[in-house]
N, C-alpha and C positions, 0 to 999 in steps of 0.2 A: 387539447391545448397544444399548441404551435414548439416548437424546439423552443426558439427566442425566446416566449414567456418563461416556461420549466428554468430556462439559465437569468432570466432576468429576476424571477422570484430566488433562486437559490444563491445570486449576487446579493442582490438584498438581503436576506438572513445571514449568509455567511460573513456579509462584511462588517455588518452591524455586531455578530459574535464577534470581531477581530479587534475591532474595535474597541471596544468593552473590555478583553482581555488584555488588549494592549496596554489600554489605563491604568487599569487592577494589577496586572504580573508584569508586565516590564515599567511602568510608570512613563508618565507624559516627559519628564525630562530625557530621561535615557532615549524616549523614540525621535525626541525633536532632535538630539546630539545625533545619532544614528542618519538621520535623514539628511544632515550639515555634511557630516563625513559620508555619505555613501559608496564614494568613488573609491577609495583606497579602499573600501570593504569588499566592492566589488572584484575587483583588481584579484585582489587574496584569491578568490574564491571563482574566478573564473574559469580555469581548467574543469573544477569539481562539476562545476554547472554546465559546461561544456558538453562531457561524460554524460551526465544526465539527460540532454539532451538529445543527445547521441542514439544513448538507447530507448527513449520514450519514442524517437521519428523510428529508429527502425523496429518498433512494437509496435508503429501505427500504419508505416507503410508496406510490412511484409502480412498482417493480416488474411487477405486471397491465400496468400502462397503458403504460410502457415497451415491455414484451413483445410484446401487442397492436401497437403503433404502429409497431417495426421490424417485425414479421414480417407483418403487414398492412396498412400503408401506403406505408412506407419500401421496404422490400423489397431493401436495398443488401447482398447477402450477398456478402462477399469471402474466404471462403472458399479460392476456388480460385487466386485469386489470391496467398493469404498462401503458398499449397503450393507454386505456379509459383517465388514469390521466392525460396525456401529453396531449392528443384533449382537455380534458373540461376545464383541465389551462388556453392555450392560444388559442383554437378554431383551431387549427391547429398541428400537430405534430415537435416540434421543431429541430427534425433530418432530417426533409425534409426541414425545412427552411434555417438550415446550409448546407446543400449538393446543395442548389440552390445557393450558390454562390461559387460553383468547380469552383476550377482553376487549373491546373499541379502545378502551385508554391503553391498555397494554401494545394494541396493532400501533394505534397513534404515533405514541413514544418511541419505537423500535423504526419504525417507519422514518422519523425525524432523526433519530441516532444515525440510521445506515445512508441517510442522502445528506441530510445539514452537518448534524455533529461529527461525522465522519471527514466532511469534505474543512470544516472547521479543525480538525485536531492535527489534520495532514499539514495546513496551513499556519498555523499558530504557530509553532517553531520556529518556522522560517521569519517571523519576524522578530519572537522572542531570540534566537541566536543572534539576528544581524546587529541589534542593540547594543550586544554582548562589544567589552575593551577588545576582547581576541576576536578571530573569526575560526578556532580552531574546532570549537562545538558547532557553529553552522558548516565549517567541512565534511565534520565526521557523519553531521545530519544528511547533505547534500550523497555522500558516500554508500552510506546505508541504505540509503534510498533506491539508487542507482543498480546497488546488488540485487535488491529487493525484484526489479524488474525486471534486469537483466537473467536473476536464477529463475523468475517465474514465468519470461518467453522459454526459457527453454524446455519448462516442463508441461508448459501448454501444445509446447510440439511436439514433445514423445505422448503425451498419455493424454485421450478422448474419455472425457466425463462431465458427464449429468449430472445437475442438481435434483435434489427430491421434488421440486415441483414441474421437473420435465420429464421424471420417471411416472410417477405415479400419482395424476390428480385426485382420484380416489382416496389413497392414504394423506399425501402430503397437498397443505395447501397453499399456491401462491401466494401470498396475505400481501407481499409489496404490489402489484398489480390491481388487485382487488380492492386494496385500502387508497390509492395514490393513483391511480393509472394513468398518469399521463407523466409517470416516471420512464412509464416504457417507452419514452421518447428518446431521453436521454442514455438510457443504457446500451439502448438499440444501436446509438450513435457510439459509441464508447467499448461495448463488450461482446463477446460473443457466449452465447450457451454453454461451448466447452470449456470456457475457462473459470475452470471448478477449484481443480486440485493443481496447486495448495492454494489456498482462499487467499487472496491479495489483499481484502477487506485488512482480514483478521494481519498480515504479515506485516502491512503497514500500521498500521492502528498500533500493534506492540510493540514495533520498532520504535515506535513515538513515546509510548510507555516507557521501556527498557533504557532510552538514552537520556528519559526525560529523570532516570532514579542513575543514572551514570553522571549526569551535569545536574545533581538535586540541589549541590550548594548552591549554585545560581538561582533557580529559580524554585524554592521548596513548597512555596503555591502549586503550582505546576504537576507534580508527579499524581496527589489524591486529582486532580482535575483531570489528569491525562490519562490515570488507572483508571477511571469511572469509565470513563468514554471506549477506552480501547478494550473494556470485558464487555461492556454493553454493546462496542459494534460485533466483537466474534459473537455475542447470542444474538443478535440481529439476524445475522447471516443466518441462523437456523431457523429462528424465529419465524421467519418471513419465509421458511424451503427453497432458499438460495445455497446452500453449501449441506454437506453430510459435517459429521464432528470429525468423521479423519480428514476433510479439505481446513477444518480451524487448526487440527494440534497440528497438521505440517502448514499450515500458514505460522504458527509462534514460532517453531522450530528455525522456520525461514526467516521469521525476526533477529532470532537468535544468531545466526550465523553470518545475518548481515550487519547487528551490532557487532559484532565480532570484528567484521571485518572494516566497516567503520573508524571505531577506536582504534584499531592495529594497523593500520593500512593508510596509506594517503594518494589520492591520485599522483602525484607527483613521483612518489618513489615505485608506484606500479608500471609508470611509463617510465623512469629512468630502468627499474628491473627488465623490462621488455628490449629497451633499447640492447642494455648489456646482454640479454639472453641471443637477440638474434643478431645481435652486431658478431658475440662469439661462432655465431653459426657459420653465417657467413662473407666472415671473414677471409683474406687469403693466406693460403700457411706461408707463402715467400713475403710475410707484411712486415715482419719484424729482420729477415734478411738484407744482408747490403752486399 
């Protein structure tokens, strides 16, 4: 199957899930008000989007140089290390414990979690916040985000690692390929092999969780619809021998730090702090003399 179709099918489910949600958890009134005002909502929220955007081009176009840099300069490949942590936790590898209870419906469903409902929970926010009287929940959303990829270029570039279904086909099996294959169209396009650790699945999927039980009075539909999805995409990721369990718990941790920084933090006051940090820098000491 062709790139086009893969994105033309996953438009189609995704949209029609948005859709649906839209109705159900933010309601047809609030999205028709939302869609009248869009421009002052925009306006708010422009800088954050900005930021975002900023680091999603330069995670797509340092890629080569990235690659290049960890696997020929760096050369920090923990690997075997991520494999050791999962045996000495529970004395067993916990990607082999989820793959021994395969079932076609079980591949199915986990399969559709980690490409629809995943690419569905990422998005759903951003419409449920823009809905929202304030834009103050879709900044913190846009925020989180932003951390989310900016902490996890960085960590793709210090540290080279495999998934279990690029270490060992024998033990682990690739079940998303196998089950779906003409996903590997899409991912091909989108990811590279080492970007394991920490699981960006799992980091965003909980960041979407963690803010959706931070802003629950809004939308209290939303948190059981958002936990389901975001514990079902981090066992996906295993499910299917894309990630080890220590690339999920430092993908939540990543969550963690990027709600964190989200709620506490606003682009606006990180770029006025920067302004101040280096305006003091450099400055001149005769500026205040006459």
């Amino acid at each position: 199957m062709a790139l086009i179709d893969v994105l033309l099918e996953l438009t189609l489910v995704v949209v029609t899930m948005l859709v649906t949600a839209t109705l159900v958890i933010v309601g047809p009134r609030n999205a028709v008000t939302a869609l009248r005002e869009f421009r002052w909502r925009l306006e708010t929220c422009l800088l954050s989007f900005a930021a975002l955007a900023v680091v999603l081009l330069l995670r797509w176009s340092t890629q080569d140089v990235v690659q290049r840099l960890e696997r020929n300069v760096l050369r920090n490949n923990i690997t075997s290390y991520l494999f050791e942590f999962d045996r000495a936790l529970f004395g067993t590898d916990p990607v082999v414990v989820l793959q021994s209870f395969q079932t076609d419906v079980l591949t199915s469903f986990f399969v559709f979690i980690y490409i629809y409902g995943y690419a569905f929970l990422l998005l759903f926010p951003f419409v449920a916040y823009f809905a929202l009287d304030e834009m103050e929940e879709l900044s913190m959303l846009v925020l989180a985000f932003t951390a989310n990829y900016a902490i996890g270029l960085l960590f793709y570039t210090l540290f080279i690692a495999f998934g279990p279904r690029n270490v060992d086909p024998l033990l682990f099996e690739g079940l998303l390929y196998e089950a779906f294959p003409q996903s590997r169209t899409l991912t091909n396009e989108i990811n590279q092999n080492t970007n394991v650790f920490p699981s960006l699945h799992t980091s965003l999927a909980m960041t979407v969780f963690f803010l959706a039980w931070v802003t629950r009075e809004k939308y209290p539909v939303w948190v059981p619809v958002s936990g389901f999805l975001a514990i079902s995409v981090s066992l996906s990721t295993m499910y299917l021998g894309i990630h080890w369990f220590a690339d999920v718990v430092a993908g939540t941790l990543l969550a963690l730090v990027s709600v964190y920084i989200g709620v506490n933090y606003t682009i606006d006051g990180i770029v006025a702090s920067a302004r101040r940090f280096f305006g003091a820098r450099f400055e001149s000491p005769n500026t205040d003399k006459e």
